[in-house]
C-alpha positions, -999 to +999 in steps of 0.1 A: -645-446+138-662-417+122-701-420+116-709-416+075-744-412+069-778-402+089-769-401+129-789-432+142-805-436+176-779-443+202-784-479+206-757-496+231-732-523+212-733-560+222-701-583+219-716-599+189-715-567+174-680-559+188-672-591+170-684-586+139-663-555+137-633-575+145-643-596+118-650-572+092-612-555+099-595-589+096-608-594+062-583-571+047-561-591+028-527-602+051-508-586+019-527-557+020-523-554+058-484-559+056-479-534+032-501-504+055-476-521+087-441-516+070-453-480+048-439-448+062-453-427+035-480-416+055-465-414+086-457-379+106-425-367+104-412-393+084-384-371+069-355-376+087-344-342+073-348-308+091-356-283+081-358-299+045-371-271+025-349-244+039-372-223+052-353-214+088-320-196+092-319-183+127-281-172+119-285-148+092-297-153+049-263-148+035-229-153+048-200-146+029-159-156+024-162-190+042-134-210+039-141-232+068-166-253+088-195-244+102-232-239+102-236-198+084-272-193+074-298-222+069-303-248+099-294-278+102-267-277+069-234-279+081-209-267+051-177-288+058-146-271+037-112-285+036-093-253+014-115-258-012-122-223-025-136-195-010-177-192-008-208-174-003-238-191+016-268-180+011-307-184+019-324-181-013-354-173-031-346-192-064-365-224-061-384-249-087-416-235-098-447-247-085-435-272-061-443-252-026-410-242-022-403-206-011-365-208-004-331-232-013-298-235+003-273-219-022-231-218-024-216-197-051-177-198-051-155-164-050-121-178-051-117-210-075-095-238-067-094-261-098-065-282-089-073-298-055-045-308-031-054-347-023-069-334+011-091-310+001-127-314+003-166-292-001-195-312+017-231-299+030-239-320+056-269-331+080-262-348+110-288-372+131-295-390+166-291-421+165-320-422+189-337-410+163-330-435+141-334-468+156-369-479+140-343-482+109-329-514+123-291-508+115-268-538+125-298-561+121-311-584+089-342-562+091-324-529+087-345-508+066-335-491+027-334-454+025-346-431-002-329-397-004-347-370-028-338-335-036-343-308-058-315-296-075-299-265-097-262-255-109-245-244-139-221-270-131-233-305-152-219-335-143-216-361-117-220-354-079-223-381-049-244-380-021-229-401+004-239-417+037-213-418+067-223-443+102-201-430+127-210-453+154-192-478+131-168-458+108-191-475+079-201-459+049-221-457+014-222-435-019-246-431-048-239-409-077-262-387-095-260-363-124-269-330-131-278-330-165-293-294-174-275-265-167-294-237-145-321-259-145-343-271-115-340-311-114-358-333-089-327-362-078-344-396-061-316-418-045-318-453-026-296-468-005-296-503+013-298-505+050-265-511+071-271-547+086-238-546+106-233-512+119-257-504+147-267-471+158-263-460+192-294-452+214-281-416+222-279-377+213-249-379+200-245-381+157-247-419+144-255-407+109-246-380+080-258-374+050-230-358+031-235-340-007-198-338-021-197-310-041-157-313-041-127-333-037-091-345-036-074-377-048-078-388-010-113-391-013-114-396-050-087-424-060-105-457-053-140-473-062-170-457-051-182-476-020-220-485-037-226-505-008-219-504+034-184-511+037-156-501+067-148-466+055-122-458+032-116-422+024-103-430-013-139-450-024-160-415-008-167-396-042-149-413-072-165-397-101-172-367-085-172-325-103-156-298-088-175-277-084-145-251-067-126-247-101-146-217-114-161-184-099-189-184-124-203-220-108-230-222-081-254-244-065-292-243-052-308-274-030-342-276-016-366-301-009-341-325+013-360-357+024-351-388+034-373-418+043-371-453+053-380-477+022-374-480-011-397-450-024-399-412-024-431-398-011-445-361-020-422-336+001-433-334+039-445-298+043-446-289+086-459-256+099-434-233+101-436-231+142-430-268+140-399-264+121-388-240+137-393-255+175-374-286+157-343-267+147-345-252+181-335-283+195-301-280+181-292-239+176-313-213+194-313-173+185-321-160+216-323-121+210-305-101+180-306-064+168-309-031+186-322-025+207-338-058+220-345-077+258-328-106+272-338-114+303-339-105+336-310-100+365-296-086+391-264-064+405-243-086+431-224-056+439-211-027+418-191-048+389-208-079+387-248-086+375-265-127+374-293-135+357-312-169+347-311-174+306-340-199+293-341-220+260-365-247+249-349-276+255-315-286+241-299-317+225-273-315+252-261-289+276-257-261+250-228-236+248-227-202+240-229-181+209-227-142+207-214-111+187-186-097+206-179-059+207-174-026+229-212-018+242-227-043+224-245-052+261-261-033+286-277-038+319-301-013+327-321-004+362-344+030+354-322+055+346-288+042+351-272+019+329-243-003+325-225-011+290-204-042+282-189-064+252-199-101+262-216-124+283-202-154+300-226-182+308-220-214+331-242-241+349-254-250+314-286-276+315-309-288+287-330-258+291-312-225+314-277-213+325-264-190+347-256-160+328-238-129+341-217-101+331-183-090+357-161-064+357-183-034+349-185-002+363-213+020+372-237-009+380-264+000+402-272-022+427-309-042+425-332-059+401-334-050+363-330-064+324-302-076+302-302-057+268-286-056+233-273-016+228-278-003+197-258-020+174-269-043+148-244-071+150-248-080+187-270-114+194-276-138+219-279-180+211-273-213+228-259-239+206-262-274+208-253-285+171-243-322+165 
């Protein structure tokens, strides 16, 4: 407990006095202390969301003519794209004013599609542990409400749906919300009940995904919206939704992502960027990128083959490998003498190293010496372990 006041004499403390602090802490009304138990508004790291206020994107800040899935510039947002349009993804700098915000996940679409076929869909997703996840209680009476809040901005008005997906289960939920000012910031607050049937597994795998529909077909579009946790059906996903794919003039900016057990949304939770950073690392990992830069160290086995040991912070799961492929992208070098190549290859994959070597060169000198991107711009090095 911290002293307030003059510093007395060091005196030591009896039990009676141990006792009346006891005392004096039980006092607080049982209401009062039930409500500081079951708040998580003060609690660290009580968004669920990484990487919330887009501040990381290891992969790049703009990525352009997507037409499928994948992660392409901020972390952690998976854009899931069913022909639906073509799109740029971008890391931007428009954001609401005088929030704390210095960046937002944006999609403008470059090729419209405003007659969906029934299959096509637009999400931005986040997927989570359900290790993670199991002080929410799912499959339990206990299981705890969430409360989803965003900041938002398009020219496209209109209704969108932010939807919940338990994959353990195959269970899901949807709100609606509206965007009601065009090219206007607007801060979105969303609760949703707690799953009381579908348990979460206790694993690294994905148990949970929040899902913003920005776009849909009649299969996801043609029922009634599932406002509460029911068995999935595709056709209850998004009724009501915009689509925002039937013009090249419409765009999108999101920032401020949180999510939080209970019923109420708490000021944005602001980490250090390190912190954020080391918490994206977890899933995607840029090892080494532009020209020209060191990757670690190896070592010749003969003349056409060179080993090293690659290390990562530790991964989700055994990671794979991600790299720029092209003619000299890689080197390994030993003084004067060097050895160009186009690609790695990596095996032996654990949580946090892999064996990673280079075969079939020519010119290798034999001994110790460094991996190395060349001089071209486009080659990188990453580990990914994305959900």
């Amino acid at each position: 407990m911290p002293f307030i006041g003059n510093k007395p004499t060091a005196v030591p403390l009896t039990s009676a006095d141990l006792e009346d602090n006891i005392i004096s802490t039980a006092k607080i009304q049982d209401d009062a202390v039930t409500t500081a138990k079951t708040s998580y508004s003060d609690a660290p790291y009580r968004n669920i969301i990484i990487n919330g206020d887009m501040s990381i994107a290891q992969r790049g800040t703009s990525t352009a003519s997507i037409t499928t899935s994948n992660y392409y510039t901020v972390d952690r947002f998976n854009m899931a794209i069913t022909t639906l349009g073509t799109w740029t993804q971008s890391q931007s700098t428009d954001v609401p004013s005088g929030q704390g915000f210095a960046k937002s996940f944006k999609i403008e679409c470059t090729t419209a599609d405003a007659s969906p076929a029934s299959g096509d869909v637009l999400q931005i997703q986040q997927r989570f542990e359900g290790q993670n996840l199991q002080y929410l209680k799912y499959g339990t009476a206990n299981a705890s409400s969430l409360t989803l809040s965003f900041w938002v901005k398009s020219n496209k008005t209109g209704t969108y749906v932010a939807s919940f997906y338990n994959s353990d289960n195959a269970r899901h939920i949807s709100k609606s919300y509206t965007i009601d000012t065009a090219d206007t910031w607007e801060k979105k607050t969303i609760t949703y009940a707690g799953d009381t049937v579908g348990a979460l597994d206790n694993d690294n795998a994905s148990s949970l995904l929040l899902i913003l529909f920005m776009g849909a077909g009649t299969d996801f579009t043609s029922g009634t919206l599932a406002t509460s946790w029911n068995s999935y059906v595709a056709a209850n996903s998004c009724v009501g939704q915009v689509n925002l794919a039937d013009s090249t003039s419409n765009y999108i900016n999101i920032t401020g992502v949180q999510l939080e057990a209970g019923t109420t949304a708490s000021d944005f939770e602001f980490l250090p960027y390190d912190v954020n950073l080391r918490r994206c690392y977890r899933y995607y990992q840029k090892i080494t990128s532009g020209t020209p830069n060191a990757i670690t160290v190896g070592a010749s086995y003969n003349t056409t083959d060179v080993y090293g040991i690659l290390t990562y912070f530790p991964k989700r799961d055994a990671p794979s490998l991600d790299q720029a492929s092209g003619a000299n992208y890689y080197a390994f070098q030993r003084n004067s003498s060097s050895a160009n190549f186009s690609e790695f290859s990596g095996s032996q994959f654990n949580l946090d190293r892999c064996r990673f070597y280079a075969t079939g060169l020519t010119a290798t000198t034999t001994g110790a010496s460094g991996f190395f991107t060349t001089n071209n711009a486009s080659a990188y090095i990453a580990v990914n372990a994305e959900l």
